[in-house]
C-alpha positions in Angstrom: -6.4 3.0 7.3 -3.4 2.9 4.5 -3.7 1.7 0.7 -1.9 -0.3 -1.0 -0.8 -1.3 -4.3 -1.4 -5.2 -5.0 -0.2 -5.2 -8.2 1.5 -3.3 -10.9 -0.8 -0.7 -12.6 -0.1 0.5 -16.4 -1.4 3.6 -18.1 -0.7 5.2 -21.6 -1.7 8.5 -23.1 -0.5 10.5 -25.9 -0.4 14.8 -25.4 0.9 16.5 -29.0 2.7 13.8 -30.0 4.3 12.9 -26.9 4.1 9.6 -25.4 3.7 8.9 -22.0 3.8 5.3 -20.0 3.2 5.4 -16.2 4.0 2.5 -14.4 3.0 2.2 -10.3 3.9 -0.8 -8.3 4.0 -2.1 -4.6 7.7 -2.0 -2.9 8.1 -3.1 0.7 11.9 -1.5 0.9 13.8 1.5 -0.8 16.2 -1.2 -2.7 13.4 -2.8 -4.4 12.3 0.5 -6.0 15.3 1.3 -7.3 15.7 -1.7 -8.6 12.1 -1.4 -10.1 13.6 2.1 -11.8 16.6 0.5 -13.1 14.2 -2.1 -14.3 12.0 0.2 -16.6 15.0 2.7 -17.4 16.6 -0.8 -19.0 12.9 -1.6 -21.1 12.2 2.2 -21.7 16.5 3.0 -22.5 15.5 4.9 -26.0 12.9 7.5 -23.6 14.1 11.0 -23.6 12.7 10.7 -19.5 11.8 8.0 -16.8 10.7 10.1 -14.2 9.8 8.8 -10.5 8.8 8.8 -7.4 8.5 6.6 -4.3 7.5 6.4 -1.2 8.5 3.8 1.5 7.7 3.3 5.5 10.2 1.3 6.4 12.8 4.3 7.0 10.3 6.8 6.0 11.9 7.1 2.5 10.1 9.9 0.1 12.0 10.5 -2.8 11.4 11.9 -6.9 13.3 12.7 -9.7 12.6 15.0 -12.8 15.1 13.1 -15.3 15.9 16.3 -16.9 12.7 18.0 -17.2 12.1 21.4 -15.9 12.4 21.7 -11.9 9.1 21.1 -10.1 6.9 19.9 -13.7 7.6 15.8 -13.3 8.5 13.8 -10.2 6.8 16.1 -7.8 3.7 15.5 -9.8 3.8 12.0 -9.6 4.3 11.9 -5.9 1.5 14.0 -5.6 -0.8 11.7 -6.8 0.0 8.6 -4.9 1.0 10.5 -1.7 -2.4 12.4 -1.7 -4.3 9.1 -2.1 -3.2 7.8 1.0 -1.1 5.0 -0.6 2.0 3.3 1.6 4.7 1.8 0.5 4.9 2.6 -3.8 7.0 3.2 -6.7 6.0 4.9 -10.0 7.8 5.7 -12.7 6.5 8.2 -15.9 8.1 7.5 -19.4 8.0 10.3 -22.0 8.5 10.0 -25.4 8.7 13.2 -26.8 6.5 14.1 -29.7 8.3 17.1 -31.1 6.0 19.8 -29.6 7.2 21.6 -26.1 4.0 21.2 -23.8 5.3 24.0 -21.0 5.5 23.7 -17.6 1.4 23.3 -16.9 1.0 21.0 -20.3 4.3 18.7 -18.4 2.7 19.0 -14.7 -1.1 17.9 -16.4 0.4 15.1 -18.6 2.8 13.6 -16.1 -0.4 13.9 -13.2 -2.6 11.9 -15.6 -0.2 9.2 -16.6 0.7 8.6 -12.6 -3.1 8.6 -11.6 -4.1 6.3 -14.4 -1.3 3.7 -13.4 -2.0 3.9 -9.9 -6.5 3.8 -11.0 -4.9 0.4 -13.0 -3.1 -1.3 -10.0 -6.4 -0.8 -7.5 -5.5 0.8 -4.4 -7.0 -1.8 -1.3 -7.5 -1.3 2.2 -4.9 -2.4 4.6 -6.0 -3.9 7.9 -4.2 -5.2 10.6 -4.8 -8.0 12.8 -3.3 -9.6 15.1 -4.1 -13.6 16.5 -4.4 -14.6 20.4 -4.4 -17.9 21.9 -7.1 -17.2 24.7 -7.5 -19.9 28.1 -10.3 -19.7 29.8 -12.8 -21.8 32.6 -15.2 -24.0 31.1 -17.6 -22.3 32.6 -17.0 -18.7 31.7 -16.6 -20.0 27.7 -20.3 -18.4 27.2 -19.2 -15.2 28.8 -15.8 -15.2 26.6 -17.6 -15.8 23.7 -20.8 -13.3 23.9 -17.9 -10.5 24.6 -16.3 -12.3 21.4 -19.3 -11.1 19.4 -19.9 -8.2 21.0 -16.2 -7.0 19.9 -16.3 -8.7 16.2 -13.9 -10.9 17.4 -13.1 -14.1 14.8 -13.0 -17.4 16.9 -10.1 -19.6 14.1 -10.1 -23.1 16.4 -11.8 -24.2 19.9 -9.7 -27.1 22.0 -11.4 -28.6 24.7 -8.9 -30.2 27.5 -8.7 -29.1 31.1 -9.7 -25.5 30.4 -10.7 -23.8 27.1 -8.5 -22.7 24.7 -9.9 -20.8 21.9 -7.7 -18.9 18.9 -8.8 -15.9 17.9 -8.2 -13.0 15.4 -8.9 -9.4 16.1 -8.6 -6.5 13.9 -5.6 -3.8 15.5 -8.5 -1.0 16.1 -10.5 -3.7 18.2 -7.7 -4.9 20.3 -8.0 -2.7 23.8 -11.8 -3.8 24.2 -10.3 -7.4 23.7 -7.4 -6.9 26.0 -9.5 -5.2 28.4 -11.3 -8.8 29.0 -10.8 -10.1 32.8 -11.8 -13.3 32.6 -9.7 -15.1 30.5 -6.0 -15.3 30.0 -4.4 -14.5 26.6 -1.5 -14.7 24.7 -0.7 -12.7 21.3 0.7 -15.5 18.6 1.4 -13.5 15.2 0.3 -9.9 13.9 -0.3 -9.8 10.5 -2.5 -7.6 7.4 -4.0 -8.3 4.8 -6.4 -6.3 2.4 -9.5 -6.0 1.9 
């Protein structure tokens, strides 16, 4: 199942002299994460770098940026670190300082790992999980049948009306659905999908 972000994460950590701010934070389209760049280029303008990376579903959008330091030290990095985490739908963005002493390219690809890492350790990656809700009718007498196979399947029953016939709204985690569906005693009809973490 996919991590998320569910809130911005912060790190800081000084290597020779040179300062380093990572920032990570959940995007849901490729305009908010630029707009979260521009945002931290404005509060960070006297940086000598603002490098990022993001990643976004919607479009399958990967994209990074060194900001000037050497090719292949910086934004690939910091994608790295998210990607390989199994995190959806991200932006981070690594602020350097710089301290006066060169760090190479190993001393750049350590420092800007770390700083990503710790922002993204800060904004506590959750489990996604899907669900989706059903509005199930059934016979008043095959309600005990629906609901054992209800338990059986770690299905949720929300609300129960009693009228003519039963009709019971339910939520059932994505992976569980086909068991659900495969139910021939009862009629169903799917009313939202939604996630939420965990």
């Amino acid at each position: 199942m996919p991590l998320i972000l569910p809130k911005e994460g912060i790190f800081e950590l000084e290597e020779k002299r040179s300062r380093f701010i990572g920032r990570c934070a959940p995007v849901t389209m490729e305009a908010e994460a630029r707009q979260y760049i521009e945002s931290i280029r404005a509060i960070e303008k006297g940086a000598n770098h603002n490098v990022f990376a993001y990643s976004v579903t919607e479009g399958n959008i990967i994209r990074f940026n060194d900001d000037g330091e050497p090719s292949g030290t910086a934004g690939m990095p910091v994608l790295n670190v998210l990607d390989k985490a199994g995190i959806t739908n991200w932006v981070c963005v690594v602020t350097r300082y710089f301290g006066g002493t060169l760090l190479g390219a190993g001393g750049l690809v350590r420092a800007y790992t770390k700083a990503a890492k710790g922002a993204m350790d800060d904004a506590g990656p959750e489990m996604q999980v899907f669900y989706k809700q059903y509005r199930v009718t059934c016979e008043y007498s095959q309600f005990d049948k629906v609901k054992y196979n209800f338990d059986k399947w770690g299905v949720e029953i929300l609300e129960v009306e009693y009228t003519e016939r039963c009709t019971v709204y339910v939520q059932v985690r994505d992976e569980l659905a086909v068991p659900f569906l495969d139910g021939a005693f009862y009629e169903r009809e799917e009313i939202i999908e939604y996630s939420q973490r965990t």
